[in-house]
PDB file of N, CA, C, O and CB in Angstrom:
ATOM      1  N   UNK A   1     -27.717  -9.377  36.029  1.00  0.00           N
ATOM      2  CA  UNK A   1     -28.428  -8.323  35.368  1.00  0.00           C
ATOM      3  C   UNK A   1     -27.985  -8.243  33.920  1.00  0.00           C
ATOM      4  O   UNK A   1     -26.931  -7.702  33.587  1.00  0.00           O
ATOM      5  CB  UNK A   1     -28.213  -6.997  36.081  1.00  0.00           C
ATOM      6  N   UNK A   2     -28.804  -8.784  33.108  1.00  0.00           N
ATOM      7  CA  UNK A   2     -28.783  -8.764  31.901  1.00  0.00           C
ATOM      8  C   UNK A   2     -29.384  -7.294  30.851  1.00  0.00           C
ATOM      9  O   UNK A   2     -30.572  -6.980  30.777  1.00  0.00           O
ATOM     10  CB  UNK A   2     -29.467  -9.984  31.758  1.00  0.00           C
ATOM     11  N   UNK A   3     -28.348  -6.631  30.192  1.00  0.00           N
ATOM     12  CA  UNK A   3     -28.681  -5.658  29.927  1.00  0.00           C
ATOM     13  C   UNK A   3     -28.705  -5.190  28.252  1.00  0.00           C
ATOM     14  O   UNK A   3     -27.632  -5.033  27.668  1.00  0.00           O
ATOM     15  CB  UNK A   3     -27.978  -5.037  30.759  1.00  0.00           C
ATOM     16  N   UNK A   4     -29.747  -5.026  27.686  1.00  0.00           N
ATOM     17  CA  UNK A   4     -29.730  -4.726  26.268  1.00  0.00           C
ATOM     18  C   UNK A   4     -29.463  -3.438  25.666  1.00  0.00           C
ATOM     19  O   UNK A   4     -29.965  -2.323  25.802  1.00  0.00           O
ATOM     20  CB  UNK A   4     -30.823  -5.038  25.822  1.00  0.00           C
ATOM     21  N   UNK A   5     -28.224  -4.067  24.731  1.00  0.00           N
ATOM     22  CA  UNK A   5     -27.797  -2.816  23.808  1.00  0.00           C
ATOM     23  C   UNK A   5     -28.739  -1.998  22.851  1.00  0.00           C
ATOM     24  O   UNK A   5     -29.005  -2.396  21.717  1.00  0.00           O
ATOM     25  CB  UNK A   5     -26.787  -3.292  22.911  1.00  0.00           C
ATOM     26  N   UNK A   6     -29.240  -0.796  23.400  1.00  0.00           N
ATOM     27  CA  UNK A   6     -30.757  -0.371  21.962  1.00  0.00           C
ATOM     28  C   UNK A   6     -30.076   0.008  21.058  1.00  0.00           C
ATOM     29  O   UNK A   6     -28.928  -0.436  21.033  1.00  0.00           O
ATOM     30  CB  UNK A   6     -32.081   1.036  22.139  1.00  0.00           C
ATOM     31  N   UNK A   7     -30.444   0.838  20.113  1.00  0.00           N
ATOM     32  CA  UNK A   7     -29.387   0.797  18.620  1.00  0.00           C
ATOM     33  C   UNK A   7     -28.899   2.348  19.102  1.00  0.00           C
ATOM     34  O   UNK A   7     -27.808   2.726  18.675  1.00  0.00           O
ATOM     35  CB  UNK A   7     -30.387   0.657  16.544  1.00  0.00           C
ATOM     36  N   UNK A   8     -29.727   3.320  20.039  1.00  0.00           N
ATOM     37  CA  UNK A   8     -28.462   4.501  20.156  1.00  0.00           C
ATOM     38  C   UNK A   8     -27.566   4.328  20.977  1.00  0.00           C
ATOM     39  O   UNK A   8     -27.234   5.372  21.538  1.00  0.00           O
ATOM     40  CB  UNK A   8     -28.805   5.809  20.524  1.00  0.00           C
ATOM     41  N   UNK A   9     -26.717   2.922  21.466  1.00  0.00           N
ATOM     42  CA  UNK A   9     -25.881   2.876  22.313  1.00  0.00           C
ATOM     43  C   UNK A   9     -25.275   2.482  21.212  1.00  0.00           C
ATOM     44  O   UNK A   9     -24.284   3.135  20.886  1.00  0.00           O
ATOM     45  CB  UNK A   9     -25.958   2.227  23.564  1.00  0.00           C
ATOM     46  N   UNK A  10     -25.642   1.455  20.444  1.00  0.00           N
ATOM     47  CA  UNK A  10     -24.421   0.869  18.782  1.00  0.00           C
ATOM     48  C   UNK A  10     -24.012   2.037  18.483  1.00  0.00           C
ATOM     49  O   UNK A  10     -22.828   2.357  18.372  1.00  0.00           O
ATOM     50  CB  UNK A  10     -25.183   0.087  17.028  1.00  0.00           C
ATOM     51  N   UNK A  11     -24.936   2.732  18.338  1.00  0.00           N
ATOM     52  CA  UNK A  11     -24.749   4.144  17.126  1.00  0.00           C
ATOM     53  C   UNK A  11     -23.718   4.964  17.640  1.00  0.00           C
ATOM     54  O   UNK A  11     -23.118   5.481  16.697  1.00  0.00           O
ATOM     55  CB  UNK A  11     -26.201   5.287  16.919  1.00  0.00           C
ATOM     56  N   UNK A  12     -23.205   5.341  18.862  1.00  0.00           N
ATOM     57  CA  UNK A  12     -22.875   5.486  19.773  1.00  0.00           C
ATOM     58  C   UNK A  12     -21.343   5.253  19.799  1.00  0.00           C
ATOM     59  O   UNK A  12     -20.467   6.113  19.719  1.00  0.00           O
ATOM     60  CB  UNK A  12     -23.641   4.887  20.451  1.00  0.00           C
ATOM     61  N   UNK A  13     -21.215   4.042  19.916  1.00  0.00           N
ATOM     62  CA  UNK A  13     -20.156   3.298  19.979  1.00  0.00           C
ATOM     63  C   UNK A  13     -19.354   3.597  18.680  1.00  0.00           C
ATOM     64  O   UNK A  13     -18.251   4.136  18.584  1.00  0.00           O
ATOM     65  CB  UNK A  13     -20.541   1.881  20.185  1.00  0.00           C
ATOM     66  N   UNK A  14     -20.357   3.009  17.479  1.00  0.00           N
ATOM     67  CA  UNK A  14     -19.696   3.495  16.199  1.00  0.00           C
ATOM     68  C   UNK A  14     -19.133   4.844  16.193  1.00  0.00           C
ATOM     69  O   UNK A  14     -17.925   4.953  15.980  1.00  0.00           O
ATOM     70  CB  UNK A  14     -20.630   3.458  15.116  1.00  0.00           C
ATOM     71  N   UNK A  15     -19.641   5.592  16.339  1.00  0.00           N
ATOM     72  CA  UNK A  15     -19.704   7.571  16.117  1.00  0.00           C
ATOM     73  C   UNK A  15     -18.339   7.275  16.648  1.00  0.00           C
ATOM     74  O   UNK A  15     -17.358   7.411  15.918  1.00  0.00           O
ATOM     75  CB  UNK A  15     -21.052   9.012  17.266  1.00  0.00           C
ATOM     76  N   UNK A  16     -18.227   6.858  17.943  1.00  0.00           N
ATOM     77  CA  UNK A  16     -16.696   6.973  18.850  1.00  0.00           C
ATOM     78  C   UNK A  16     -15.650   6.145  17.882  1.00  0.00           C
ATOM     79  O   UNK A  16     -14.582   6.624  17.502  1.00  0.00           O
ATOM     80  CB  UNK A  16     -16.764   6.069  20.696  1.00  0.00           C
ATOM     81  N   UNK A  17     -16.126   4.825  17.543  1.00  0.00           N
ATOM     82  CA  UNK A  17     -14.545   4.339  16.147  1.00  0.00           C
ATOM     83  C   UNK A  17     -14.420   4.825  15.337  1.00  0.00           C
ATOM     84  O   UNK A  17     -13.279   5.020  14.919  1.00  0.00           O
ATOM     85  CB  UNK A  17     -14.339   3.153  15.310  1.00  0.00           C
ATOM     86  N   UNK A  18     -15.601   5.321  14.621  1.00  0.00           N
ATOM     87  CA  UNK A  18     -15.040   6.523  13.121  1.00  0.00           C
ATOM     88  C   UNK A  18     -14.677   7.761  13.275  1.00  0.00           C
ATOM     89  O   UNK A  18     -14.284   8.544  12.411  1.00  0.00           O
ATOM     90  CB  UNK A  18     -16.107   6.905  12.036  1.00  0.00           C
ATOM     91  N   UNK A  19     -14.875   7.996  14.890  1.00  0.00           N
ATOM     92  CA  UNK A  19     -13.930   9.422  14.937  1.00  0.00           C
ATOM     93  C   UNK A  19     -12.503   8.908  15.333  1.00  0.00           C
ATOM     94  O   UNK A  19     -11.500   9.245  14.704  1.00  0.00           O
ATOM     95  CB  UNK A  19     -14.509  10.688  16.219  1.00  0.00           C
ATOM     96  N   UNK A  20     -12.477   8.085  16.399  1.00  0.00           N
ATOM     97  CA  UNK A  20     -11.087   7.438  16.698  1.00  0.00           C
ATOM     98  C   UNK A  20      -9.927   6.817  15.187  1.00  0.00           C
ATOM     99  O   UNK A  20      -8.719   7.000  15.042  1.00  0.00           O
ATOM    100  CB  UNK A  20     -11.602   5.981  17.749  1.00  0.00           C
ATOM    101  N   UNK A  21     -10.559   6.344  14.610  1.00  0.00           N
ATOM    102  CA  UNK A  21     -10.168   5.633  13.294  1.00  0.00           C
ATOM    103  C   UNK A  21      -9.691   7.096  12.568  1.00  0.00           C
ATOM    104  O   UNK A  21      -8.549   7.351  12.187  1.00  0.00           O
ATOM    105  CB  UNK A  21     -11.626   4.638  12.409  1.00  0.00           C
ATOM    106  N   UNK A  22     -11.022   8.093  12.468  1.00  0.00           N
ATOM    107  CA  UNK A  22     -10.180   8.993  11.051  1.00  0.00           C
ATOM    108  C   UNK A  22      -9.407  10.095  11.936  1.00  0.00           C
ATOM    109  O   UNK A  22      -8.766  10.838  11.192  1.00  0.00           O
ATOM    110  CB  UNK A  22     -11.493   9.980   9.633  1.00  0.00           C
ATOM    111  N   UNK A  23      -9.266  10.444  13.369  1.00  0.00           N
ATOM    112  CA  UNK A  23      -8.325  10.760  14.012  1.00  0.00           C
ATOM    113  C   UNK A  23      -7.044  10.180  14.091  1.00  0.00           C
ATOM    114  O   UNK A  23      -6.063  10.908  14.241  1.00  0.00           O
ATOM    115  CB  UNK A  23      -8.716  10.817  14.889  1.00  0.00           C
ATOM    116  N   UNK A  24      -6.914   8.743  13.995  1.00  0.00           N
ATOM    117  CA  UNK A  24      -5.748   8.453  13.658  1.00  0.00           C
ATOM    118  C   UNK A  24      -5.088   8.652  12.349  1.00  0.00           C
ATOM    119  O   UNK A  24      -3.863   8.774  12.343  1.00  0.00           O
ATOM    120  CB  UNK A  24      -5.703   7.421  13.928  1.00  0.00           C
ATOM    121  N   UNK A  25      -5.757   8.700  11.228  1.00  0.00           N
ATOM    122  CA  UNK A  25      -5.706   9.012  10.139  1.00  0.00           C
ATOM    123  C   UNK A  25      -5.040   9.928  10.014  1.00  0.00           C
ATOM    124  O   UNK A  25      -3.835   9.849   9.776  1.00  0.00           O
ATOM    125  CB  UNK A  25      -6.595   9.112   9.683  1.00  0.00           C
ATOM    126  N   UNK A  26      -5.840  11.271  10.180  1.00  0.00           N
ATOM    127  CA  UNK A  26      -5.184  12.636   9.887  1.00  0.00           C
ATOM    128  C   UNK A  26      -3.751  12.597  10.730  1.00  0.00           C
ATOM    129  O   UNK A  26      -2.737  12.938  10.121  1.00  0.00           O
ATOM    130  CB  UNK A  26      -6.250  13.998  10.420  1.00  0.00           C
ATOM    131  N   UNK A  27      -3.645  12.158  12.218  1.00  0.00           N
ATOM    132  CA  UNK A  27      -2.513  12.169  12.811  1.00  0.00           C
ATOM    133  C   UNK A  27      -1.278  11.204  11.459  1.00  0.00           C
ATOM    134  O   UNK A  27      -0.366  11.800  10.886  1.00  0.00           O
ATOM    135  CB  UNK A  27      -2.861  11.378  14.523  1.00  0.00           C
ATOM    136  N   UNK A  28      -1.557   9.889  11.267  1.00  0.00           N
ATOM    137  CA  UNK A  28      -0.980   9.633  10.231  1.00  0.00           C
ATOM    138  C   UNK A  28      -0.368  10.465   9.158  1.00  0.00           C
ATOM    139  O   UNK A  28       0.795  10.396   8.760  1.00  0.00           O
ATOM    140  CB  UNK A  28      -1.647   9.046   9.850  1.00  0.00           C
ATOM    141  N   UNK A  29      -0.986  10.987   8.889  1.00  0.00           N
ATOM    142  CA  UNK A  29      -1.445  12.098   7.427  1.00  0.00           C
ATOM    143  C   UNK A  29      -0.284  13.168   7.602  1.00  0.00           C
ATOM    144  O   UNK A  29       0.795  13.256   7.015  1.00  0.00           O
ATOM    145  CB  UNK A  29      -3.358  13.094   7.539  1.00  0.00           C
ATOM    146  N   UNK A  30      -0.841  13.939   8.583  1.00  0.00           N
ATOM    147  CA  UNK A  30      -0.182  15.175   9.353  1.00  0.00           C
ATOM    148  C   UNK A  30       1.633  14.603   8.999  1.00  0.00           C
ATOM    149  O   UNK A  30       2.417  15.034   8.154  1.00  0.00           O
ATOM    150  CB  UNK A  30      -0.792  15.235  11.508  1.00  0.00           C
ATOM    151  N   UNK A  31       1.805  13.559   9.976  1.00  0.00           N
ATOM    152  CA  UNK A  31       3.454  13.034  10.305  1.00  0.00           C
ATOM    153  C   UNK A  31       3.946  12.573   9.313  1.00  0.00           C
ATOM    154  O   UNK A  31       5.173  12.663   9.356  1.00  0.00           O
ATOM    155  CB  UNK A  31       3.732  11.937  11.322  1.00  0.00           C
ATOM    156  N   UNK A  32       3.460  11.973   8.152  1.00  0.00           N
ATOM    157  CA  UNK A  32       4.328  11.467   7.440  1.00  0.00           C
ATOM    158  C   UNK A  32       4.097  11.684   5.548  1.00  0.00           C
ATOM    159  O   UNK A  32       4.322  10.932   4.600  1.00  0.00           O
ATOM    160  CB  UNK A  32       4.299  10.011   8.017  1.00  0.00           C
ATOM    161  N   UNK A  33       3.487  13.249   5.670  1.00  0.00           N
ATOM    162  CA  UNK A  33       3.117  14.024   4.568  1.00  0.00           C
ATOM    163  C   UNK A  33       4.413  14.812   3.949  1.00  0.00           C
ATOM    164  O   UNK A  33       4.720  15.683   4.764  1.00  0.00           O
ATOM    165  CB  UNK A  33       1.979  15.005   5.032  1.00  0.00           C
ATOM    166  N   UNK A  34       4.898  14.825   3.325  1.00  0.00           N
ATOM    167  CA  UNK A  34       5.764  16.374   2.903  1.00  0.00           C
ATOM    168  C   UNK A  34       5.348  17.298   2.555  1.00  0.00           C
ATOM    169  O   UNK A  34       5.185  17.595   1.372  1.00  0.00           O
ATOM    170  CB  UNK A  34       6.568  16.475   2.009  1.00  0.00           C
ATOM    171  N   UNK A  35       5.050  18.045   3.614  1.00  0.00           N
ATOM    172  CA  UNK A  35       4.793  19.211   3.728  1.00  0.00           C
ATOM    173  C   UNK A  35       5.389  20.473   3.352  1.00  0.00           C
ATOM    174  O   UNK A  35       4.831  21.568   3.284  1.00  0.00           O
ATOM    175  CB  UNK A  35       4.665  19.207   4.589  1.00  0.00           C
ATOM    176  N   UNK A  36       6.623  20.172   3.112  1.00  0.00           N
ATOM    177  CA  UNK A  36       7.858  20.860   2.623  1.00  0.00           C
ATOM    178  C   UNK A  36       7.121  21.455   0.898  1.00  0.00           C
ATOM    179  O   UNK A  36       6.945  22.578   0.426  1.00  0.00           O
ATOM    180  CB  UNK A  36       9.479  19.477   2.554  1.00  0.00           C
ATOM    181  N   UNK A  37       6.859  20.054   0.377  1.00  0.00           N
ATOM    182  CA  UNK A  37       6.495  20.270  -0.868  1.00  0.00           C
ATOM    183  C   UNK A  37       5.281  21.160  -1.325  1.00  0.00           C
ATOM    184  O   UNK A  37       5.210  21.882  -2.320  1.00  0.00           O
ATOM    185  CB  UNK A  37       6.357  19.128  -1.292  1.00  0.00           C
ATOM    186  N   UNK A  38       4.451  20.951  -0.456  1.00  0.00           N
ATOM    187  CA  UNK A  38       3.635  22.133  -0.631  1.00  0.00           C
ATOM    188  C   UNK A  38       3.697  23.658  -0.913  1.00  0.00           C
ATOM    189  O   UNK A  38       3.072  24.528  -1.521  1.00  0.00           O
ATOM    190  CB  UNK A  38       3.178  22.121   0.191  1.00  0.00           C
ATOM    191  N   UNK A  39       4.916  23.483  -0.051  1.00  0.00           N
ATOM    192  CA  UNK A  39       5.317  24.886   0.088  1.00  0.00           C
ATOM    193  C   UNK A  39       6.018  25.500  -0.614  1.00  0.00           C
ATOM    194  O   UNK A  39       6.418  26.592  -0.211  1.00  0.00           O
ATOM    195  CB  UNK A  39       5.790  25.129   0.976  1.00  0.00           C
ATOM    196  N   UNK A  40       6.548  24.851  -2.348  1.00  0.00           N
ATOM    197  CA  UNK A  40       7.534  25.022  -2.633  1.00  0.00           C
ATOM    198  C   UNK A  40       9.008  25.300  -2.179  1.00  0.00           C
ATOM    199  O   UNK A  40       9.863  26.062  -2.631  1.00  0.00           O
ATOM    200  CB  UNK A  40       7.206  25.473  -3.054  1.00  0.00           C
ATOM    201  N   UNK A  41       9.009  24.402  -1.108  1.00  0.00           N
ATOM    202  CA  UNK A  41      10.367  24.598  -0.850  1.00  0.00           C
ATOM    203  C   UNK A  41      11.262  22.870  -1.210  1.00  0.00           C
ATOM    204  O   UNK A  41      12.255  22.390  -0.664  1.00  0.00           O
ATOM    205  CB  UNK A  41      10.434  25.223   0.960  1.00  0.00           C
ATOM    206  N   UNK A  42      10.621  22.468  -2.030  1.00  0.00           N
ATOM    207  CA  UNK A  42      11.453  21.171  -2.003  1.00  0.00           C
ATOM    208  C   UNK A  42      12.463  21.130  -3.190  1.00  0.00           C
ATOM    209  O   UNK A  42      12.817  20.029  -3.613  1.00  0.00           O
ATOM    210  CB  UNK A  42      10.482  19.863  -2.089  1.00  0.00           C
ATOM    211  N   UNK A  43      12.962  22.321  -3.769  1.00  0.00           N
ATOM    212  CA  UNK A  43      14.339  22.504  -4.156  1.00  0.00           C
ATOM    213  C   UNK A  43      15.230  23.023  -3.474  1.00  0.00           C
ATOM    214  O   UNK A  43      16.342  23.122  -3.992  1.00  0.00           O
ATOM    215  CB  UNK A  43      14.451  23.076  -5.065  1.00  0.00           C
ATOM    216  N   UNK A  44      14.969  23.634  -1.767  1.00  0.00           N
ATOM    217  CA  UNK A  44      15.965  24.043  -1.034  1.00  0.00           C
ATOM    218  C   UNK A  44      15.670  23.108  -0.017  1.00  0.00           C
ATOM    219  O   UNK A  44      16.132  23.544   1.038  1.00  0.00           O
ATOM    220  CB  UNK A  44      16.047  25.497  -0.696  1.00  0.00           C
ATOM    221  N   UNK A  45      14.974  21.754   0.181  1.00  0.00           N
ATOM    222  CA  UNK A  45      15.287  20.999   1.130  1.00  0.00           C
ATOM    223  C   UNK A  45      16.396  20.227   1.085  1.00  0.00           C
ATOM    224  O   UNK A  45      16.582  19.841  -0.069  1.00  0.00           O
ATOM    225  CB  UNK A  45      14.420  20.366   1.347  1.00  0.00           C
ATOM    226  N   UNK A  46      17.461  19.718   2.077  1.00  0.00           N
ATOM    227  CA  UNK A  46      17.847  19.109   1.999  1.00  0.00           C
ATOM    228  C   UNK A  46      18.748  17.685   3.542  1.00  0.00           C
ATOM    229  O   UNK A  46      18.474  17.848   4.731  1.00  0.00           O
ATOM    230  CB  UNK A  46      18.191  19.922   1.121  1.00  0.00           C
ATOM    231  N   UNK A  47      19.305  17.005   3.268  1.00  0.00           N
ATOM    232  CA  UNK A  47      19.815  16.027   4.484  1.00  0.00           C
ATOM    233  C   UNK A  47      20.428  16.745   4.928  1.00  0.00           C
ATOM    234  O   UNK A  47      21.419  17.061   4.269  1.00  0.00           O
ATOM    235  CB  UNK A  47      20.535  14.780   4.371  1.00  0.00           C
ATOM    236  N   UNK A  48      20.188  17.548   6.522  1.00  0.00           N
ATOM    237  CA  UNK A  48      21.396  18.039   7.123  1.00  0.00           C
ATOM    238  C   UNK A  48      22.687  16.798   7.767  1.00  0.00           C
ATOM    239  O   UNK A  48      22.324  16.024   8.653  1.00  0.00           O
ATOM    240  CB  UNK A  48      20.765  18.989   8.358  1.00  0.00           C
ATOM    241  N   UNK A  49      23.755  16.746   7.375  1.00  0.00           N
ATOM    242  CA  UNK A  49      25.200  16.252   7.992  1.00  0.00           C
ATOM    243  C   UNK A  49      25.076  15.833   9.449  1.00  0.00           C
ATOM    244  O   UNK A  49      24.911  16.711  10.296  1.00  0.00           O
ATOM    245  CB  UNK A  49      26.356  17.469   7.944  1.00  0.00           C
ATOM    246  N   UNK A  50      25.125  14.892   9.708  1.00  0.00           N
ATOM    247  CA  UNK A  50      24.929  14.660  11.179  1.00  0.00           C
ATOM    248  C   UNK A  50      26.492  14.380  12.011  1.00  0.00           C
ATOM    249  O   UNK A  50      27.033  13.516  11.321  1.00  0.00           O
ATOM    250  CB  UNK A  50      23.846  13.244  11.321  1.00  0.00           C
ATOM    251  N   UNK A  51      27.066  14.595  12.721  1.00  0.00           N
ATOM    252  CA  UNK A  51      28.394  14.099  13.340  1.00  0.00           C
ATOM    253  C   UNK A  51      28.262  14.057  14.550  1.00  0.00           C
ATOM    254  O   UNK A  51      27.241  14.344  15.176  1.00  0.00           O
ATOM    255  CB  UNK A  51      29.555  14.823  13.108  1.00  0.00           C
ATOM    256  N   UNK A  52      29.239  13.712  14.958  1.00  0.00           N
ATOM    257  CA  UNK A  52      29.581  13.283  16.528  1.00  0.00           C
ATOM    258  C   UNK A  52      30.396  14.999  17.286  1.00  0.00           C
ATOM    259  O   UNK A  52      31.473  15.183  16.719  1.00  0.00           O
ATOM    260  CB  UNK A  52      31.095  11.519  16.465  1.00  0.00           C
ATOM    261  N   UNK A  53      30.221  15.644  17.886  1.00  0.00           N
ATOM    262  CA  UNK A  53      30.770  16.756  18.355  1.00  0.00           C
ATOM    263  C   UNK A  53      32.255  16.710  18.574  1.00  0.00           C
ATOM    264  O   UNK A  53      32.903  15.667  18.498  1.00  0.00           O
ATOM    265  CB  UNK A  53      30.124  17.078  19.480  1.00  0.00           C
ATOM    266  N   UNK A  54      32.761  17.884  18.848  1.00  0.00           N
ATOM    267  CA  UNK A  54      34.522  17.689  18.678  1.00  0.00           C
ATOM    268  C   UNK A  54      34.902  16.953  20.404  1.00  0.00           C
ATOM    269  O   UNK A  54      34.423  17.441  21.427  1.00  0.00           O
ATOM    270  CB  UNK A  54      35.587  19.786  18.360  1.00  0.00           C
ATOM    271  N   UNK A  55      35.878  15.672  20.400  1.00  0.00           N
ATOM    272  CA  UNK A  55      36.522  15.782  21.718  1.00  0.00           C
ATOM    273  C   UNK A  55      36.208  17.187  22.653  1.00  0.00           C
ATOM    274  O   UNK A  55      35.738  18.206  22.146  1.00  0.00           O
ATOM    275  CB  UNK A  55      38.077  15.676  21.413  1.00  0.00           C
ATOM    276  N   UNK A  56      36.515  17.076  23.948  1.00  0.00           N
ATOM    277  CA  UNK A  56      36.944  18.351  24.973  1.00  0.00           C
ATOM    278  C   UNK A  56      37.969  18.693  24.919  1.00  0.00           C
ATOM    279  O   UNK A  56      38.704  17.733  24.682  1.00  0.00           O
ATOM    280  CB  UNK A  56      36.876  18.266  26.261  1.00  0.00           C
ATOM    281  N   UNK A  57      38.807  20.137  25.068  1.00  0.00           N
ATOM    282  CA  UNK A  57      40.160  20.243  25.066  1.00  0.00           C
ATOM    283  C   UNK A  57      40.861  19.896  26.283  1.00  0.00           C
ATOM    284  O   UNK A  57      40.299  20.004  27.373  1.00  0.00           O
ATOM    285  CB  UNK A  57      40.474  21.453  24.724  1.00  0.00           C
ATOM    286  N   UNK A  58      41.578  19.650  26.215  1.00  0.00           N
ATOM    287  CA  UNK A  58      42.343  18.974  27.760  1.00  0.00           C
ATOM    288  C   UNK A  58      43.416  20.394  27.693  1.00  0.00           C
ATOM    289  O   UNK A  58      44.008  20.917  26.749  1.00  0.00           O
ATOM    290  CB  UNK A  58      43.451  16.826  27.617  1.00  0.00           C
ATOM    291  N   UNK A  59      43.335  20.767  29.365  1.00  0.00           N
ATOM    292  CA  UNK A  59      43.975  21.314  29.484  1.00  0.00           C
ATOM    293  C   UNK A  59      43.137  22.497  30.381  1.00  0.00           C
ATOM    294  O   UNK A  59      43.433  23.040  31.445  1.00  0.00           O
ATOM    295  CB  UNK A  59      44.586  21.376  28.359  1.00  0.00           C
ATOM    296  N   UNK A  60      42.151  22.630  29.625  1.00  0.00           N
ATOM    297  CA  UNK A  60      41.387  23.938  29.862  1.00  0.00           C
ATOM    298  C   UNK A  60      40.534  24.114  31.315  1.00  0.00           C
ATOM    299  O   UNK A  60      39.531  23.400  31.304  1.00  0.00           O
ATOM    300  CB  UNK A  60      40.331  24.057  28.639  1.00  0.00           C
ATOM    301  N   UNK A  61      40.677  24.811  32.428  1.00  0.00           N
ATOM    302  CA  UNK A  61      40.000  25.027  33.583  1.00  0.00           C
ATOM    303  C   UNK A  61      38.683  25.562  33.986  1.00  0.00           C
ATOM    304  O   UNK A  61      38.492  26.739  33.682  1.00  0.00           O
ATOM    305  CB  UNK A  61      40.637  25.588  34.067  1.00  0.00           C
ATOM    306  N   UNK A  62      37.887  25.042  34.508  1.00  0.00           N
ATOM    307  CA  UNK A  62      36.773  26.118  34.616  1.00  0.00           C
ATOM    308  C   UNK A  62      37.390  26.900  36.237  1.00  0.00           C
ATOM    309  O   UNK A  62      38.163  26.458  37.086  1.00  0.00           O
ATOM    310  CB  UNK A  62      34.840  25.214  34.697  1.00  0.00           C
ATOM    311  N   UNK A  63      36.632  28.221  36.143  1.00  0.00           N
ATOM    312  CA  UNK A  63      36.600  29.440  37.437  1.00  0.00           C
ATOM    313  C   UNK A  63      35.339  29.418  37.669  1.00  0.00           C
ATOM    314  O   UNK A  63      34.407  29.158  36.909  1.00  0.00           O
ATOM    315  CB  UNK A  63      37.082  31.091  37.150  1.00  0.00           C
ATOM    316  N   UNK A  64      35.357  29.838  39.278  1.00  0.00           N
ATOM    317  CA  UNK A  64      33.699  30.259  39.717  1.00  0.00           C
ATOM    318  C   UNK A  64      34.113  31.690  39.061  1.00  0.00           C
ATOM    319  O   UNK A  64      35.200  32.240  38.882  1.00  0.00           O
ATOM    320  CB  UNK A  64      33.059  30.252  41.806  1.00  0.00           C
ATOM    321  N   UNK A  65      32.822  32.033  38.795  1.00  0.00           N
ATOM    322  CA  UNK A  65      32.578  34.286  38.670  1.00  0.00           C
ATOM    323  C   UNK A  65      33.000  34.658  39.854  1.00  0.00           C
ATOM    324  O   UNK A  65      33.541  35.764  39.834  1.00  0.00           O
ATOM    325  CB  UNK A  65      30.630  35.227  38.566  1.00  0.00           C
ATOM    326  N   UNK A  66      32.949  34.086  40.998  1.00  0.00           N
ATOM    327  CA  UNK A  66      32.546  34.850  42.226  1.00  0.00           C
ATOM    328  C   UNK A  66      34.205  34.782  42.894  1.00  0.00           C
ATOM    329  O   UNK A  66      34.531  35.645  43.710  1.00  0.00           O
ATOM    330  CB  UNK A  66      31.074  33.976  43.285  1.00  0.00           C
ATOM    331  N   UNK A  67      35.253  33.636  42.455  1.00  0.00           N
ATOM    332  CA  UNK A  67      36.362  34.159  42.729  1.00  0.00           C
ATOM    333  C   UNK A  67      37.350  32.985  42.672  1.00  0.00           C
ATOM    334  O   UNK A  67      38.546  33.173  42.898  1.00  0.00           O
ATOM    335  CB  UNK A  67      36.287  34.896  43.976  1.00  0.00           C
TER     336      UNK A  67
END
């Protein structure tokens, strides 16, 4: 069964990649915009310090509440 594409099934198809296409876009857009700057806040942005958390203290016990 051989079946022909009429042009509102192309049309169709297209409508669905140029929304898919400029949906990816804006998602693009959205994630990797500075947004910060808009807002005037890009004289109080800055790299927060990242570290490794302190050791555990040795020594220290946990209790149940209950007794």
């Amino acid at each position: 069964m051989a079946g022909h594409a009429g042009t509102g099934a192309l049309r169709e198809i297209f409508v669905v990649l140029v929304l898919a296409v400029s949906g990816l876009f804006l998602a693009l857009l959205v994630a990797f915009t500075p947004w910060y700057a808009a807002l005037g806040l890009a004289e109080k942005s800055m790299v927060v310090e990242l570290h490794a958390p302190d050791a555990p203290q040795t020594g220290t016990e946990l209790t149940s509440a209950g007794g």
